[in-house]
N, C-alpha and C positions, 0 to 999 in steps of 0.2 A: 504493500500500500504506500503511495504518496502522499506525502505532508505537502498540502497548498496553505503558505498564508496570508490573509486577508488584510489589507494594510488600507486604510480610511478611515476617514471622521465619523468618528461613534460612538466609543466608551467616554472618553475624556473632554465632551461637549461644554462649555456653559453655561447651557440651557435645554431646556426640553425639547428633541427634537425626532421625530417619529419619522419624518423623511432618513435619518441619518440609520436609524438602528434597522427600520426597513428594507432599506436597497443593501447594506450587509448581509441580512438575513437572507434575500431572495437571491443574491447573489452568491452563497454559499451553497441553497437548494439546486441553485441552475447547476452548478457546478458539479454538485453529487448526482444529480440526474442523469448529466453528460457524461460522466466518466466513474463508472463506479469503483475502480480501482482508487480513486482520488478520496482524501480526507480534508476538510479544509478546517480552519485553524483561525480563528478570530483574532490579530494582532491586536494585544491592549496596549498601544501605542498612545504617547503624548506628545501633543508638537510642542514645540517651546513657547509658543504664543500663549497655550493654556497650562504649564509648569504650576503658574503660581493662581490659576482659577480655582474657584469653589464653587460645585454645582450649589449646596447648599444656601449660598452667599454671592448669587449671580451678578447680584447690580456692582458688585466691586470691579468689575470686565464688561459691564455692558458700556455699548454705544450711548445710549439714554440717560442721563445722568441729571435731566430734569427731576425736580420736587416734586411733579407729580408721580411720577415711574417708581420712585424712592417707595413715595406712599405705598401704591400699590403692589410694588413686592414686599415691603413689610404687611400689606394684610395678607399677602398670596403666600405667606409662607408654611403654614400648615398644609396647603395645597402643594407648595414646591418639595418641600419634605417628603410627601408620602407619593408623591409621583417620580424622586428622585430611586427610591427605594424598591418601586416597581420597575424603572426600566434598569437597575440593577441584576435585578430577581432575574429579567427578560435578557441581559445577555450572559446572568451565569447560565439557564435553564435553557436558552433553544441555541445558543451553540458551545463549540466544541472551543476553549479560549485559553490562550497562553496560560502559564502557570504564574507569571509577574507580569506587569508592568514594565515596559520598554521605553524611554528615551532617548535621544541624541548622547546620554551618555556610556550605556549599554546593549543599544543595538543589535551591533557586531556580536555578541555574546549568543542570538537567537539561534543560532544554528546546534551550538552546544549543547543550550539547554530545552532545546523545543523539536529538535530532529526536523526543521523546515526544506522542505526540498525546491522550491520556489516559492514567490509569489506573484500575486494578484492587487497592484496598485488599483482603486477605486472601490464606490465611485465616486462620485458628489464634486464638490468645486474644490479639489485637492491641487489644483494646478495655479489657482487663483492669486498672485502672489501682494492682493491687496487685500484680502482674506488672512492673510498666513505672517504678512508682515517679510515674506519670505522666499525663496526657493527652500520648504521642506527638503532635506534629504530624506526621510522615507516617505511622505510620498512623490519623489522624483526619482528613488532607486536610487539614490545615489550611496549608501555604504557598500561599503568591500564585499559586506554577506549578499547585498542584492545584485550587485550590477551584474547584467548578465542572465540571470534567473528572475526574469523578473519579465510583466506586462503589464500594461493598465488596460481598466477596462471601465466604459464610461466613465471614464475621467471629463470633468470641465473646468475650463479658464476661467469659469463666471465671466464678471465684468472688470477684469481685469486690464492694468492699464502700465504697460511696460514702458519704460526710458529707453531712454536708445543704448544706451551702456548696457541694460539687462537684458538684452536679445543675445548677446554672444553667452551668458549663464543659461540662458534657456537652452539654447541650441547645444551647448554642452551637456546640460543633464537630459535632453528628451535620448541623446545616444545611449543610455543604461538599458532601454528597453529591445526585447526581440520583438514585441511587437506592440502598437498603441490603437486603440479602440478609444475614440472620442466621442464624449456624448451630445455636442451641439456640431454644427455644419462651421462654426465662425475662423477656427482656425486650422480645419480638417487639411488643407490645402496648403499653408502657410509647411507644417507641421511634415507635409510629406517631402519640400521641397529640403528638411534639414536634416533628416533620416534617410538610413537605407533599408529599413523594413517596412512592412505593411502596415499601413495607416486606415481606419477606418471608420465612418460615423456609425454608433449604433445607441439602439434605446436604452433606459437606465434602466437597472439589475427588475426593481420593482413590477417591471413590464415583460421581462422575460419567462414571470407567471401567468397563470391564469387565475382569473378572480376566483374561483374553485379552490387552489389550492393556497387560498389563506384562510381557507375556512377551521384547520385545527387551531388556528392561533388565534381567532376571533372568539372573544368575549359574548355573553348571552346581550339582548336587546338587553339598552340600560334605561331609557325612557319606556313610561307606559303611553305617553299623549305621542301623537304626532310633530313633530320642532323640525326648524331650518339650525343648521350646525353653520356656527362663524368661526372658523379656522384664522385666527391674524398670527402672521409672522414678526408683526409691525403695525402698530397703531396707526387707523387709519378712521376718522371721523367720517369720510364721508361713505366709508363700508360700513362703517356701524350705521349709519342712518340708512345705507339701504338695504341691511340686513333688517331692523325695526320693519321698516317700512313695508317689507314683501311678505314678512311675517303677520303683522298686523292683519294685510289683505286678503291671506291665506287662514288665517284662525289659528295659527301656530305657534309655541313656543319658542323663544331661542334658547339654543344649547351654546355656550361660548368659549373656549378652551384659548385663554390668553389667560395675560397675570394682573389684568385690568378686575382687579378685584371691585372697584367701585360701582362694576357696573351688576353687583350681587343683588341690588333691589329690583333691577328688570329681566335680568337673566340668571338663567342655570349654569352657575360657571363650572367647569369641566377640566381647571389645569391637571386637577391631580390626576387624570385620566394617563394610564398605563397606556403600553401600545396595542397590546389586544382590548383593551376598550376603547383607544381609537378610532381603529378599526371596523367595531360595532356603533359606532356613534356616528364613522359616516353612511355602512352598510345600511341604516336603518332609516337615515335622514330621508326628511320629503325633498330638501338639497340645498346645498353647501354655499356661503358666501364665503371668500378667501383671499388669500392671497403668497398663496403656500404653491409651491410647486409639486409639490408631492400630496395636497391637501388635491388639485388637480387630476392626480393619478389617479390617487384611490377614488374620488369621485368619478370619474372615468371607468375604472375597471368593475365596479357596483354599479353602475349604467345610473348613478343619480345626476339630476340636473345641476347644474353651478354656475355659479356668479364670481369671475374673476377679475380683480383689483389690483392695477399698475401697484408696485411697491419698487421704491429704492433698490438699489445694489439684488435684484431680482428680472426685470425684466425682462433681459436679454435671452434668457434660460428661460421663461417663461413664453417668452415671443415663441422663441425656436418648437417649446412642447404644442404650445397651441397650434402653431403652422402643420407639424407634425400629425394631428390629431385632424385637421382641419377645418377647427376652432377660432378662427383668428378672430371671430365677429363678437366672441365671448367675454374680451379686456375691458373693462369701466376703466372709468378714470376720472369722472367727475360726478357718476352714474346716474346720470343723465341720459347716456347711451342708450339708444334702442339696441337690446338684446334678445334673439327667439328665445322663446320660453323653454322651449323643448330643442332636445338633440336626439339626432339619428344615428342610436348606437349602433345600429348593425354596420353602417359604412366608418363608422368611426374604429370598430374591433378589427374589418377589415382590413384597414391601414397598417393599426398595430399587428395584424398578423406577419404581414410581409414583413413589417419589418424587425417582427419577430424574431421570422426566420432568417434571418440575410446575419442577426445579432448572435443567435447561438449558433447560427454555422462559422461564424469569425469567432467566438469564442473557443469554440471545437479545436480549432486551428492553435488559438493561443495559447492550452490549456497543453497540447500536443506540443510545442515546440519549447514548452516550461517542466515538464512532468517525462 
């Protein structure tokens, strides 16, 4: 058996983030599907940006450091607590995960102590280095244990925005990989012109499922009423008035899984919500207002209807899943926008099948030329 390990934004987050522990998990299933010879290995990896974070004590690292944000993690915190605690549970219990904690400053040591026989760089915006503060070495491959044994897979740049001096760092570390699987179209081309391997755009890990098989990990219905789910990544006033608003018109509850605790007298707030009751929180919705990329997906792959909202340092990833889907008419922004009410899932899964397939057949390959 082959040790695969899994290197992305997950365990060592900031914040609550069910896109991140998600596309690891589906991303490990693809993987065992594809090759059952293969074991794959969750890296509990830390970048250095988050060394000195505390998921318990978020707002010490967030962007937001208004007095109102303050507030509302100090009421969100019995909610942050007991939600930290569950997606802990969630990556000792559905996978297979290093025995320590990894750094920049032990690394190298993985091989030793983990029996890793390559890995799997992604997914998520690990390449981003306005995210990162950085070019990560692992996730760029760049230590001695990786380079060479090593591919990403749905990796993205996000919104990333390079000097002209950090182009020759880039084009240095993208050389650690045999092979690179990118998850948006924006730099797919840039990216093949500075490699000599195979370059390709493919879907994120999340979609390499079928909505079927996230059903062991899905939590029972959590609401008894009917409710629209508002998914914010990032406080957005005029989401919230059009989630109120649709709700209203609809007879529906809101369910609201942010740390805008204030808004407990008109909504059901939902932070503490695990990722298997995520998951059932969107499964069940009459549907979704967001502004989540991944709140996107699983709205999508539960065929429920959504309302998606421009957000900062998101778009781009956004713009890209929606064209993908082709959804493009579904982005508010002042939401005002005429929106159809309804989507045509059947051409919409269609989409995602092809590109399905086109993703775990390029992974097939990667997993083959790693293993």
């Amino acid at each position: 058996m082959k040790q695969i390990g899994i290197v992305s934004c997950n365990i060592n987050c900031n914040f609550t983030n069910y896109g991140s522990a998600l596309q690891s998990w589906a991303l490990c299933r693809a993987i065992e599907k594809i090759d059952t010879s293969i074991i794959t290995k969750l890296v509990d990896y830390c970048p250095t940006l988050h060394l000195e974070s505390d998921a318990l004590n978020p707002a010490r690292k967030m962007w937001d450091q208004d007095e109102e944000t303050k507030k509302n993690i100090e009421l969100s915190m019995p909610a942050i607590r007991e939600n930290y605690y569950k997606f802990e549970d969630f990556y000792t219990k559905r996978f297979r995960r290093t025995k320590k904690k990894y750094t920049s400053q032990n690394f190298n040591d993985i091989i030793a102590d983990e029996g890793i026989d390559g890995y799997v760089c992604g997914s998520d915006t690990i390449f981003c280095i306005d995210e990162w503060k950085e070019f990560d070495d692992a996730y760029y491959a760049n230590y001695d244990c990786m380079r060479n044994r090593s591919v990403a897979y749905a990796a993205s740049f996000g919104d990333s925005h390079f000097k002209e001096e950090e182009y020759s760092i880039l084009n240095n570390r993208l050389q650690n990989f045999k092979a690179i699987a990118l998850r948006e179209n924006d730099m797919v081309e840039y990216v093949r012109e500075q490699v000599k391997v195979r370059v390709e755009r493919v879907i994120d890990p999340t979609l390499l499922l079928e909505a079927s098989e996230y059903e062991d990990i899905t939590a029972p219905r959590q609401e008894t009423e009917k409710y629209l789910l508002m998914y914010s990544r990032r406080y957005n006033k005029k989401m919230e008035e059009y989630a109120d608003a649709l709700a209203k018109k609809n007879g529906w509850k809101v369910v609201e899984i942010s740390i805008r605790a204030t808004n407990a007298d008109r909504h059901t707030m939902r932070y503490d919500a695990g990722v298997e009751e995520f998951l059932s929180l969107v499964k069940n919705c009459e549907c979704m207002v967001t502004n989540s990329f991944h709140g996107i997906i699983f709205s999508t792959q539960f065929r429920r209807p959504f309302y998606c909202f421009s957000r900062e340092q998101g778009d781009k990833k956004i713009g890209e899943l929606l064209a993908l889907f082709g959804l493009d008419n579904r982005i508010l922004v002042n939401g005002t926008e005429q929106v159809p009410s309804s989507v045509d899932y059947d051409e919409v899964h269609h989409r995602i099948q092809t590109m399905r397939d086109s993703s775990i057949d390029f992974l097939k390959y990667e997993l083959k030329i790693i293993s």
